[in-house]
Every structure is written in C-alpha cells, then in structure tokens.
Backbone bond lengths (Angstrom), bond angles and torsions (degrees), N, CA, C in turn:
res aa  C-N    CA-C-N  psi(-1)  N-CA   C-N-CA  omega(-1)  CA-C   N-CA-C  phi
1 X - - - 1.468 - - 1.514 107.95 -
2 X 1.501 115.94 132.80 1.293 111.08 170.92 1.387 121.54 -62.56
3 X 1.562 121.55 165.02 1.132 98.94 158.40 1.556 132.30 -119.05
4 X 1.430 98.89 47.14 1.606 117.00 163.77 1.534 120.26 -93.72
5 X 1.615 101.46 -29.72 1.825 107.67 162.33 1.331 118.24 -63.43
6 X 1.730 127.20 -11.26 1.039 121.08 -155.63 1.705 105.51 -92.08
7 X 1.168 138.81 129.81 1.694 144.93 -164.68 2.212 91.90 -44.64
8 X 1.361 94.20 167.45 1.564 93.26 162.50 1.485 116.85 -104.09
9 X 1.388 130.70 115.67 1.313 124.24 -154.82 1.308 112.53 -74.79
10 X 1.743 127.04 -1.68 1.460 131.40 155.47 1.057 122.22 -104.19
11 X 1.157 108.25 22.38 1.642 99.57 -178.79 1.792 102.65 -107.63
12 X 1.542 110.69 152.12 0.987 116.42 -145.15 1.890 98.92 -87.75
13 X 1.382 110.69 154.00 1.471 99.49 -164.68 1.044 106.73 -114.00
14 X 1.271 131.00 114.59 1.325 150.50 163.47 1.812 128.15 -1.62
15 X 0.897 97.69 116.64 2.148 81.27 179.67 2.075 107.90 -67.48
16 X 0.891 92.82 151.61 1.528 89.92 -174.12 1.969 117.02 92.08
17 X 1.366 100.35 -30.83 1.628 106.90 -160.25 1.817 104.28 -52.95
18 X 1.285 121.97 167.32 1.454 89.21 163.84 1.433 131.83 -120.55
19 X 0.921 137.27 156.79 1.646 132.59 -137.31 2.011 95.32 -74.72
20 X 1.904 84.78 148.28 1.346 74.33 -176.35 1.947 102.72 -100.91
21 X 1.517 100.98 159.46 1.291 86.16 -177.91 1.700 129.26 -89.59
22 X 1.328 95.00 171.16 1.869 114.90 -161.34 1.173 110.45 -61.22
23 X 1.323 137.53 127.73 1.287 129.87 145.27 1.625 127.41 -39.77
24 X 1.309 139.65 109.47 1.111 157.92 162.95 1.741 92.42 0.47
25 X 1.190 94.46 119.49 2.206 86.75 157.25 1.683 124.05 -72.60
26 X 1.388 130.16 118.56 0.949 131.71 174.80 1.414 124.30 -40.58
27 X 1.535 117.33 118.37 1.245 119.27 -164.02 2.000 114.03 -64.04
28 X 1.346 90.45 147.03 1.664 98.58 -168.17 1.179 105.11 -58.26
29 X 1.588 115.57 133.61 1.884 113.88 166.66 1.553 99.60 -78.72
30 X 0.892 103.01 161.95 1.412 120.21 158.84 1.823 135.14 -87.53
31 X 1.806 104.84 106.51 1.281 79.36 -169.62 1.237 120.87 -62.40
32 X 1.550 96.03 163.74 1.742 119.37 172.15 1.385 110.75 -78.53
33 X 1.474 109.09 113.39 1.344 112.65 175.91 1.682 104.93 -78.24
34 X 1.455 99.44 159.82 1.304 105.28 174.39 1.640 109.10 -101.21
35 X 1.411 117.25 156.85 1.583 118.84 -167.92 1.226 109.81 -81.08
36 X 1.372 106.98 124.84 1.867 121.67 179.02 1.937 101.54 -12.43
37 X 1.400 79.91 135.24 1.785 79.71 171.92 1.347 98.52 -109.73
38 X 1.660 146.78 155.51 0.801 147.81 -123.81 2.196 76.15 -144.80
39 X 1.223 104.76 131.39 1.561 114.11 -170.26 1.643 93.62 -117.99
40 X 1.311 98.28 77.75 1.416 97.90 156.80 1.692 134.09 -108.82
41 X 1.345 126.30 133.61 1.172 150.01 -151.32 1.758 105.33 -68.31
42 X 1.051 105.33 112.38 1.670 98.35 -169.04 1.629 110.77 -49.35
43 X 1.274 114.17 -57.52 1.659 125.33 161.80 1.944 100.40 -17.65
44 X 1.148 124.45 -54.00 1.248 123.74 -161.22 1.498 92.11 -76.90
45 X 1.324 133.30 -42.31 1.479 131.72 -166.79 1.861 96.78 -74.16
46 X 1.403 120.97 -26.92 1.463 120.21 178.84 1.442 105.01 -73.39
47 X 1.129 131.17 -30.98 1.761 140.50 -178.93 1.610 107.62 -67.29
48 X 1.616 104.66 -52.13 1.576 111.47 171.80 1.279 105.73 -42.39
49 X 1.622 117.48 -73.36 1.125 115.41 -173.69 1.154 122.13 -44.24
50 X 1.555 115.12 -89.37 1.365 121.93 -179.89 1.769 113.83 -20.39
51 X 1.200 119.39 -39.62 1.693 118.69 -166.95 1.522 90.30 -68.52
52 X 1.758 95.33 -77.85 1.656 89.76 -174.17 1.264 122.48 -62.87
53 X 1.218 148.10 -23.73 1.387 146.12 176.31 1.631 120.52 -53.17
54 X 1.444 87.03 -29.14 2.095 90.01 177.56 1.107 103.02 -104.07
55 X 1.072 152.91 22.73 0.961 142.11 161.01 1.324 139.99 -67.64
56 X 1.678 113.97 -18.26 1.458 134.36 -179.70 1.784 98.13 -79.29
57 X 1.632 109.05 -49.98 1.462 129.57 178.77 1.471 114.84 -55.31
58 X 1.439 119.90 -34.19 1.594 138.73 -162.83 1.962 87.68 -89.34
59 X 1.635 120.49 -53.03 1.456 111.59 173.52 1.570 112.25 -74.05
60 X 1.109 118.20 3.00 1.616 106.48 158.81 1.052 138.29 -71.45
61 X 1.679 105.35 -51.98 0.978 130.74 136.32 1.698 147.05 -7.66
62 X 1.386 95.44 -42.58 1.313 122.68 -155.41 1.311 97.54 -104.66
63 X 2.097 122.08 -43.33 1.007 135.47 -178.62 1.810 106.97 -64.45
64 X 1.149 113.87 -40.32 1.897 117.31 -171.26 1.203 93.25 -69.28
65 X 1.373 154.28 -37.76 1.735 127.90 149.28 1.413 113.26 -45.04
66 X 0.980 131.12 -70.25 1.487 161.17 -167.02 1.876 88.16 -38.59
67 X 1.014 112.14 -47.21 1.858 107.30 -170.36 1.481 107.92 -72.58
68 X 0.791 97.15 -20.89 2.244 108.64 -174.20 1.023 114.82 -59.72
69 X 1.427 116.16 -50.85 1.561 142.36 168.10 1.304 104.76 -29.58
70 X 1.383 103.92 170.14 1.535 128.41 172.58 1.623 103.98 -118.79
71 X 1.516 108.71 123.82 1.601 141.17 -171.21 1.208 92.34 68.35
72 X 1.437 99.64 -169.87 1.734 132.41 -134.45 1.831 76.86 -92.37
73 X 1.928 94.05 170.17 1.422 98.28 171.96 1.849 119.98 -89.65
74 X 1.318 101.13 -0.94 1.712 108.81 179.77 1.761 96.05 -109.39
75 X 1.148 114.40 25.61 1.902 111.29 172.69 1.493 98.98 48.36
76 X 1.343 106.80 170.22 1.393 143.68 -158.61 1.624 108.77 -90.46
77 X 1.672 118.00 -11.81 1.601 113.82 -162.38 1.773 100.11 -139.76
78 X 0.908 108.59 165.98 1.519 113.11 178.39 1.633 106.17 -74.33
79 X 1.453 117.87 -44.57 1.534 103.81 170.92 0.991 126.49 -38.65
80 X 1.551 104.42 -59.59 1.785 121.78 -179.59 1.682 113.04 -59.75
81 X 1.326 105.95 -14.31 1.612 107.50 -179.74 1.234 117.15 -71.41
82 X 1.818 107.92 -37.57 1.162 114.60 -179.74 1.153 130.25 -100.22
83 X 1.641 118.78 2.27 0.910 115.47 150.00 1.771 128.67 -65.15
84 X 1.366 89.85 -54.30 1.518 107.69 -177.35 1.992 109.08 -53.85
85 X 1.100 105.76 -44.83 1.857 116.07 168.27 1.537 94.71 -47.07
86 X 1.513 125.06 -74.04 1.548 121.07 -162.74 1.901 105.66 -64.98
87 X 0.978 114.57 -7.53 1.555 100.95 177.67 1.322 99.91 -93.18
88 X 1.390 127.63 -24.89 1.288 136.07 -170.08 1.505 102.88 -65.78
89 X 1.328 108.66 -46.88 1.459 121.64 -172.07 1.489 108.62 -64.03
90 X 1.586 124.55 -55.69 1.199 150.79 -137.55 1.971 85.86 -81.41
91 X 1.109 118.23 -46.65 1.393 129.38 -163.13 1.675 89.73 -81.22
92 X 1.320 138.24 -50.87 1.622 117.70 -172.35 1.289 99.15 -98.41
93 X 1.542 130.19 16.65 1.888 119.16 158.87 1.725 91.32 -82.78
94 X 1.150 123.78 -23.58 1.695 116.78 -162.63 1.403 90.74 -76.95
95 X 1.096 114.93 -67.63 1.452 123.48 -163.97 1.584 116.48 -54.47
96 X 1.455 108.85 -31.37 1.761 119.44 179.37 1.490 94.97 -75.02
97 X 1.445 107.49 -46.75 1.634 90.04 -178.18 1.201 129.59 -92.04
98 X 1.269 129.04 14.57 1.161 148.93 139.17 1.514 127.00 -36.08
99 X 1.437 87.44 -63.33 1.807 105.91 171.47 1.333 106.94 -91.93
100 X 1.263 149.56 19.25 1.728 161.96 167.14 1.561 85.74 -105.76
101 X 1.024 139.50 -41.85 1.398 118.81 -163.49 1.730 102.94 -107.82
102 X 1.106 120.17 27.71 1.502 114.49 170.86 1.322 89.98 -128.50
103 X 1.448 142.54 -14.58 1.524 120.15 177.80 1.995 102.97 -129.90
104 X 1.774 115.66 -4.34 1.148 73.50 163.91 1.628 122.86 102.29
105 X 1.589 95.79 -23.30 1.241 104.81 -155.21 1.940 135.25 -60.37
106 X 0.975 141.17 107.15 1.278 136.08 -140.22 1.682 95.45 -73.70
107 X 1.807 100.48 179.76 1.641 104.67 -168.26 1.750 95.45 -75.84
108 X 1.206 125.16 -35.37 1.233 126.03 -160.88 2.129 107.78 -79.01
109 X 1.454 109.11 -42.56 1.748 94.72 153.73 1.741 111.92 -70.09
110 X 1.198 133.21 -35.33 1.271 123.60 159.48 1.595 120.65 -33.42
111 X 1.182 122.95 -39.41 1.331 135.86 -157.76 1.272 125.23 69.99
112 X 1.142 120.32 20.97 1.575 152.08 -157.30 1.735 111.78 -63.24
113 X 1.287 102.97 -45.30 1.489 135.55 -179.39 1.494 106.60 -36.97
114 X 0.985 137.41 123.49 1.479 116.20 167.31 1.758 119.87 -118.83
115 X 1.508 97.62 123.89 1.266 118.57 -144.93 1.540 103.00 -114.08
116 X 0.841 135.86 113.40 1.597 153.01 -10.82 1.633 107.45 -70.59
117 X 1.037 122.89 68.45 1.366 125.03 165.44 1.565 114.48 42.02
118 X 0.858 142.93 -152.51 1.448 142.09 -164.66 1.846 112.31 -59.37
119 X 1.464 112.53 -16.88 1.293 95.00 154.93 1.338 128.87 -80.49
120 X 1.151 124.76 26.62 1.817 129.35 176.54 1.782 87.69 -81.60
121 X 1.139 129.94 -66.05 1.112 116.02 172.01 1.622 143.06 -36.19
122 X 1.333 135.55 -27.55 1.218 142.82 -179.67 1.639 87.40 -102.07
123 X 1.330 120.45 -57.10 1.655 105.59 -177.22 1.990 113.26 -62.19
124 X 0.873 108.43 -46.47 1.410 110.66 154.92 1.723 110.71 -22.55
125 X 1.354 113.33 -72.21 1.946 128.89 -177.20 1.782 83.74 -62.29
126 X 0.838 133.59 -16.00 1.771 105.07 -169.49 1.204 87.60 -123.07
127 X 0.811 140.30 -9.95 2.040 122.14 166.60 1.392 101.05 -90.00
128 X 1.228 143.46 -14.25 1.099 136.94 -173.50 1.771 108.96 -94.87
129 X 1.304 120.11 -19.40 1.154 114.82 -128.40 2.148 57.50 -120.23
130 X 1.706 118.13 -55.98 1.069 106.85 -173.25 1.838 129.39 -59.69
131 X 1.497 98.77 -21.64 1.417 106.93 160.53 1.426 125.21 -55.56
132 X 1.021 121.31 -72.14 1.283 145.58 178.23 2.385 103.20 -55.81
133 X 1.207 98.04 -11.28 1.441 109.71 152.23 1.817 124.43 -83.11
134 X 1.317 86.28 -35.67 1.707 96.88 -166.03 1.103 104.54 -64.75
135 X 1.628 102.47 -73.31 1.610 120.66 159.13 1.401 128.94 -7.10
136 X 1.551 104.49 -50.69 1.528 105.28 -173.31 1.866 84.98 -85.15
137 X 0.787 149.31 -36.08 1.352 141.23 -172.75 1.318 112.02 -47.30
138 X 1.816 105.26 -64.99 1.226 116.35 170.58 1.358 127.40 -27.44
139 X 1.692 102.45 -58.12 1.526 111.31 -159.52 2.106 89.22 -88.31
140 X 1.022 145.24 20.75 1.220 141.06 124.61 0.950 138.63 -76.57
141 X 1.118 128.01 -39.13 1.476 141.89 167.19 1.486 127.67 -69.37
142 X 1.666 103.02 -8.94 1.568 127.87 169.67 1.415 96.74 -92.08
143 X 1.252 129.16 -55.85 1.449 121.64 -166.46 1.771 118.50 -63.02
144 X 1.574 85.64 -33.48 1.583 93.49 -169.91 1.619 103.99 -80.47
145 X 1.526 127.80 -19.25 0.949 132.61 153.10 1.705 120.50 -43.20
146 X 1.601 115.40 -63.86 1.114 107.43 168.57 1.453 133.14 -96.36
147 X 0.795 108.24 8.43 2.149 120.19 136.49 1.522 100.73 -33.69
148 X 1.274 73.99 -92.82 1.938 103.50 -178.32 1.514 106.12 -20.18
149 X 1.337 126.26 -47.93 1.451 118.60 170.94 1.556 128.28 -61.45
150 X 1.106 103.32 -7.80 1.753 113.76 -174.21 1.322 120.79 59.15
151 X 1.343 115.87 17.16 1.751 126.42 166.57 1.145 143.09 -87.87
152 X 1.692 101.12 -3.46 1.121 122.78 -170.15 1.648 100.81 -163.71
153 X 1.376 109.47 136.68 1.256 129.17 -177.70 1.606 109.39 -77.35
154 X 1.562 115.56 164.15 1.360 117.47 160.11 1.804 109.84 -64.85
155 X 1.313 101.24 -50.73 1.591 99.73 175.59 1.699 125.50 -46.34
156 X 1.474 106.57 -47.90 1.410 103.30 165.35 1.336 116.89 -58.02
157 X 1.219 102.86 -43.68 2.069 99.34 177.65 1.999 114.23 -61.48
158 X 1.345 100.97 -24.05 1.447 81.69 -172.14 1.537 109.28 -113.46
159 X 1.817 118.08 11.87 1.602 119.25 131.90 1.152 129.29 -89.93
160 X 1.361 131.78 4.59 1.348 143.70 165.35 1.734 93.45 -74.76
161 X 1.535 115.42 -61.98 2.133 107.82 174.08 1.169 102.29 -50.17
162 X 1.420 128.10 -60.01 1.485 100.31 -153.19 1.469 98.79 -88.42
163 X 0.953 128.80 27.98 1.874 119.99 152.93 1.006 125.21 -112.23
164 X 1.687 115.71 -7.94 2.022 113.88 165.60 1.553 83.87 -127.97
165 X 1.652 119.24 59.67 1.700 99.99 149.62 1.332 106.01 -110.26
166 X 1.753 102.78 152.56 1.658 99.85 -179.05 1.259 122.44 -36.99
167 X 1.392 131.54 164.34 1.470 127.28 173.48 1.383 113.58 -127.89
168 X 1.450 82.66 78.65 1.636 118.53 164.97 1.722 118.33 -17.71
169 X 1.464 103.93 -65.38 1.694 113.14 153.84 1.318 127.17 -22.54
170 X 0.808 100.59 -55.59 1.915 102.02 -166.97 1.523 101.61 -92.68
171 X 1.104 121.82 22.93 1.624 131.25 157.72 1.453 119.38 -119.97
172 X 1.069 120.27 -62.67 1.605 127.28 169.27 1.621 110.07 -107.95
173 X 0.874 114.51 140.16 1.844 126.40 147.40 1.560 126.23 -58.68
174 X 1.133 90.63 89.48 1.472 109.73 -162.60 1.922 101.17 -70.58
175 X 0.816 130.37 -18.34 1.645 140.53 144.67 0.986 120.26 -52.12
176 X 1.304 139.75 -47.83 1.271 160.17 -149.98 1.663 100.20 -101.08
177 X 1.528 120.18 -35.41 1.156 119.67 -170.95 2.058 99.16 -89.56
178 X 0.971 116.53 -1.73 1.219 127.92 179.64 1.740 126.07 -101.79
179 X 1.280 88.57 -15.62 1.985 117.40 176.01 0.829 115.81 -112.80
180 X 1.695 127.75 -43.09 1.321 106.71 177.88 1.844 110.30 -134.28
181 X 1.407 101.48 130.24 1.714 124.44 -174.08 1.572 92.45 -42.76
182 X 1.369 122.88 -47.27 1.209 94.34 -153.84 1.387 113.58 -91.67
183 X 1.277 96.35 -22.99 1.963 98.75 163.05 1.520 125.61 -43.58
184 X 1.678 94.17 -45.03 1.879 120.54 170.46 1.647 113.25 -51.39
185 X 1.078 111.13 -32.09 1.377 115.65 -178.91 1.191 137.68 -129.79
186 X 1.520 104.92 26.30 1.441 122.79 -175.22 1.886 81.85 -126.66
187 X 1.316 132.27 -11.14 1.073 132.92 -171.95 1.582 87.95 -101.32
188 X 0.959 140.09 -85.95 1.648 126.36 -160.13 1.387 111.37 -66.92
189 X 1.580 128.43 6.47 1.242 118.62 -165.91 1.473 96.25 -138.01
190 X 1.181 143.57 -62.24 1.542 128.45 157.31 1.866 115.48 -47.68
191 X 0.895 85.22 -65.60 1.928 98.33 -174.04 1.678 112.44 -24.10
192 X 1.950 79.45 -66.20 1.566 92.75 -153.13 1.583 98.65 -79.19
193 X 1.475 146.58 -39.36 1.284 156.40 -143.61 1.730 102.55 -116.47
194 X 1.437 119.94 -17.95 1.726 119.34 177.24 1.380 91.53 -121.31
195 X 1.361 118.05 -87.43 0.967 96.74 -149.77 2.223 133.09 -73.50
196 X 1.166 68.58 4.30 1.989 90.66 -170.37 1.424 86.50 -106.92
197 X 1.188 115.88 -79.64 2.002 120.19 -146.86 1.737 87.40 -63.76
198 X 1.347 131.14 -65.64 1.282 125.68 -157.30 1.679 124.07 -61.36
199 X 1.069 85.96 -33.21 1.569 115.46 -171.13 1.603 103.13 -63.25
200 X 1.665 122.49 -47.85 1.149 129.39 -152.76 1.877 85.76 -92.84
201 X 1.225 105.07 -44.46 1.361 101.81 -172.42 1.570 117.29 -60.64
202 X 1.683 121.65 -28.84 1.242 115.43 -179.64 2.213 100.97 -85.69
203 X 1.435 101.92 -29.31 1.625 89.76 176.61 1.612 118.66 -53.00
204 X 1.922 105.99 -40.93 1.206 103.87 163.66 1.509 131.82 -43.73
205 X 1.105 101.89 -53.89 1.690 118.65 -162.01 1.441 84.40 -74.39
206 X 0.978 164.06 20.73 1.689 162.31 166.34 1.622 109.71 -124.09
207 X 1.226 113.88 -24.71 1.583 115.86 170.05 1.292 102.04 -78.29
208 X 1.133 111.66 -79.92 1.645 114.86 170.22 1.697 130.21 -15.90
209 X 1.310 103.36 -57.08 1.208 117.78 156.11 1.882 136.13 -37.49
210 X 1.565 103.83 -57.31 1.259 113.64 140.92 1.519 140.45 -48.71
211 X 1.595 110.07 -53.90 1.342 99.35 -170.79 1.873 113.42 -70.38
212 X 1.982 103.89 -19.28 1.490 107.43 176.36 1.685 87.37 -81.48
213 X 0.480 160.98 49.41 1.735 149.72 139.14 1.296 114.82 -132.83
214 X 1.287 143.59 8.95 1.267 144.99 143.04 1.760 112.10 -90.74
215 X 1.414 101.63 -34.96 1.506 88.05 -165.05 1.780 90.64 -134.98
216 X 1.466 116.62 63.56 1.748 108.49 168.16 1.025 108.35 -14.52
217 X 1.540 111.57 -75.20 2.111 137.06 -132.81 1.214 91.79 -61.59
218 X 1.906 121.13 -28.47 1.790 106.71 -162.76 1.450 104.21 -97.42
219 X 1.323 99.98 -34.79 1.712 110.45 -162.24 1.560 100.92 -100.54
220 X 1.074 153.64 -23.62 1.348 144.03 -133.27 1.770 95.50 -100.51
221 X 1.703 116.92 -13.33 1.375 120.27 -157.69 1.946 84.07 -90.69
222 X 1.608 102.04 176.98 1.132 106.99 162.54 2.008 122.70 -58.57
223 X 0.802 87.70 -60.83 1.636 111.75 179.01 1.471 100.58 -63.74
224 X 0.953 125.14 -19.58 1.758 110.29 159.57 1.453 124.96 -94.03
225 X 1.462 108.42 -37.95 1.438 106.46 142.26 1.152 117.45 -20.01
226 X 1.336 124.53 -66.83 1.767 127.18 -152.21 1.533 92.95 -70.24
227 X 1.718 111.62 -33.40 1.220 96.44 -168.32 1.706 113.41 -76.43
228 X 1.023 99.67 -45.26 1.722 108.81 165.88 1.415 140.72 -38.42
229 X 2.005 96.41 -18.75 1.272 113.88 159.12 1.743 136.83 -97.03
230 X 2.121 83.21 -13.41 1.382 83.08 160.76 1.482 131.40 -88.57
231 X 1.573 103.08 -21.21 1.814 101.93 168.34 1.241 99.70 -59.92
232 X 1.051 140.02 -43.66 1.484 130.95 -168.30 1.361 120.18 -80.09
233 X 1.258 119.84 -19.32 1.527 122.89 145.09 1.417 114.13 -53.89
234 X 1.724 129.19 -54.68 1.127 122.61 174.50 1.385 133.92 -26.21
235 X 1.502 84.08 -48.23 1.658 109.46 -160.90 1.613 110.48 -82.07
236 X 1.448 100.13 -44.56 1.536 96.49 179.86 1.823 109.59 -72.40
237 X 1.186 115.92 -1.19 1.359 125.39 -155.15 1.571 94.34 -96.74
238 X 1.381 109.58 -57.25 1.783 106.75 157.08 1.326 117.83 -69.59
239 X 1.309 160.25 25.63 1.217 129.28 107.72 1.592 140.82 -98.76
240 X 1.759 99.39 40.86 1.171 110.64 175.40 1.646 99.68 -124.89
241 X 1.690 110.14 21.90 1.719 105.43 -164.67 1.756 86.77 -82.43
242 X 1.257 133.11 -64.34 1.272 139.06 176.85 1.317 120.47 -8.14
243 X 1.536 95.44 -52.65 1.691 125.18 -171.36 2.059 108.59 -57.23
C-alpha cells in the first residue's frame, strides 16, 4: 500500500465522513503463572532441624559408652563390620527421615541435584584430594611458624600429634586390617565412602537445608552459606571429640 492512500492522522475529520475501521485488538497473552510454592510450616522446618541437627551430638554421646568397651566400635572381623556399618546406616536413615518427613524437603534444598552432571564426580576426587593437600600445608606452615619462634621445640610439636591424634583403634582393628583383605577393604571402601563420606554429606545437605529455611535473610546469601557451614562444622566436630 502506498503511503499517499493512507488518511492524514491530523487532519481534522469531517462531520458526516464515515468512520474508518479499527484495527483488530491484540489477542490476549496468557498470564505466566508462577510455579507452585510449596507452604511449609516453619514449626515443620524446626523438627527438620532439631531431628537432624543432633544427631552428630546424640553419636557422641553414644560413642563415651562405646570407648569403655573392649575392641574397636566396627569389631575385629569383616562379618561384624558389616553388621555394625548396616546398623550404623539403619539408625541415621530413621532419623534423616524423620526430619524429611516433617518438612518435606525437596532434592534441590537437599542439594541433591548434581551440578555439572557427571563431572560432580571427578571434581568431587579433586576437591577432596586438594583439601586434604591444603590442610597438610596449613598444618606445616603453622608449625614451622612456631619453630621459628624458638618457644617450642620440634619434639614438643611431635608429642603434642601423637597425643591429640584421632584414635584410629577404637574404630577399626587396626590388626585385623593387616590379616584380613577383606576387613582391608570393606574398611576404606564401605567405611570411609558409605558409611563416613555419604552419611556426613547427606546430614550436611539436611542441616543446611534447615538453617536456609528458617533464616533465608542470614543463610540464603553466599557468605552465609559459608557461615552455615561453619556451625555445622562445629557441630559435627563435637560429636567426633569422643572419637
């Protein structure tokens, strides 16, 4: 269409003229709903917590009987290992789902999600492997620090380790892991990766969960995160003091 046929849109319109017609009304969008929000009861997010949150404190507890005894707390034989591993398990699935069933909690506040997809696994082996690098850095670079002051000997530093190092003993049979293969490898491969690595990692991901759902404004930021992981370092840290 040219646009000399087209009317002049200021020019004044005639009485009598006859009306020109309407442009079509633009068809209605549809609003965008927003995705179900999930109405959970703060009381229920205090139950999460509280259940799972003591639970590191409740096996501390549990461990200061547990040391009195005679042998380790995973027994002397691979049977007894696996028994003692599946009760281990059986007692913090009750308690996780205990506090999963008073709030509810989805895989994504879980942290459940796994993000970048199958590389969580190999980055997983190199954050673990690079921690446990740092660490030893750290705790050298502290000692040699106070060397360096002349107030303290190497000798005091290395009976000060062997008098607050874990006590390996009173968990596994450290004999036993030397006699028999399958004790050896039901110990670094159930122990350390189910019932230790997994275990701590899903109590986390359920603390966490709580403290961002009671308190967004503190925890929900990056930097409260960090902080949210250090109470929970605290906490899991006292019920491994026994240990």
């Amino acid at each position: 269409m040219n646009g000399e046929n087209l009317p002049n849109a200021g020019a004044p319109v005639e009485a009598g003229a006859p009306a020109l017609p309407l442009a079509e009304p633009p068809l209605p969008v549809p609003p965008i709903l927003p995705e179900k929000i999930r109405s959970i009861g703060r009381w229920r997010w205090w139950i999460h917590l509280l259940v799972i949150g003591s639970y590191p404190l409740l096996l501390s507890l549990a461990s200061v009987g547990a040391i009195e005894r005679d042998g380790p707390a995973l027994s002397g034989s691979a049977k007894g290992l696996l028994f003692v591993c599946g009760a281990e398990l059986l007692i913090f699935g009750v308690i996780f789902a205990l506090g999963w069933l008073a709030s509810r909690a989805s895989r994504d506040e879980l942290l459940l999600r796994w993000r970048p997809g199958f590389w969580v696994v190999p980055l997983g082996v190199g954050y673990s492997i690079a921690i446990r690098l740092a660490a030893g850095v750290v705790a050298v670079a502290v000692m040699l620090v106070v060397m360096a002051t002349g107030k303290v000997s190497s000798d005091s530093i290395e009976q000060f380790t062997l008098d607050n190092r874990p006590q390996v003993e009173t968990i596994v049979d450290v004999p036993a892991m030397k006699s028999s293969p399958a004790y050896f490898w039901l110990t670094i491969t159930l122990v350390s990766f189910v019932v230790a690595g997994l275990r701590e990692e899903l109590w986390r991901s359920g603390f966490l969960a709580g403290m961002r759902a009671l308190w967004p404004r503190a925890f929900g930021s990056r930097f409260g995160q960090i902080g949210a992981v250090a109470i929970g370092a605290v906490i899991f840290g006292l019920g491994h003091l026994p240990m």
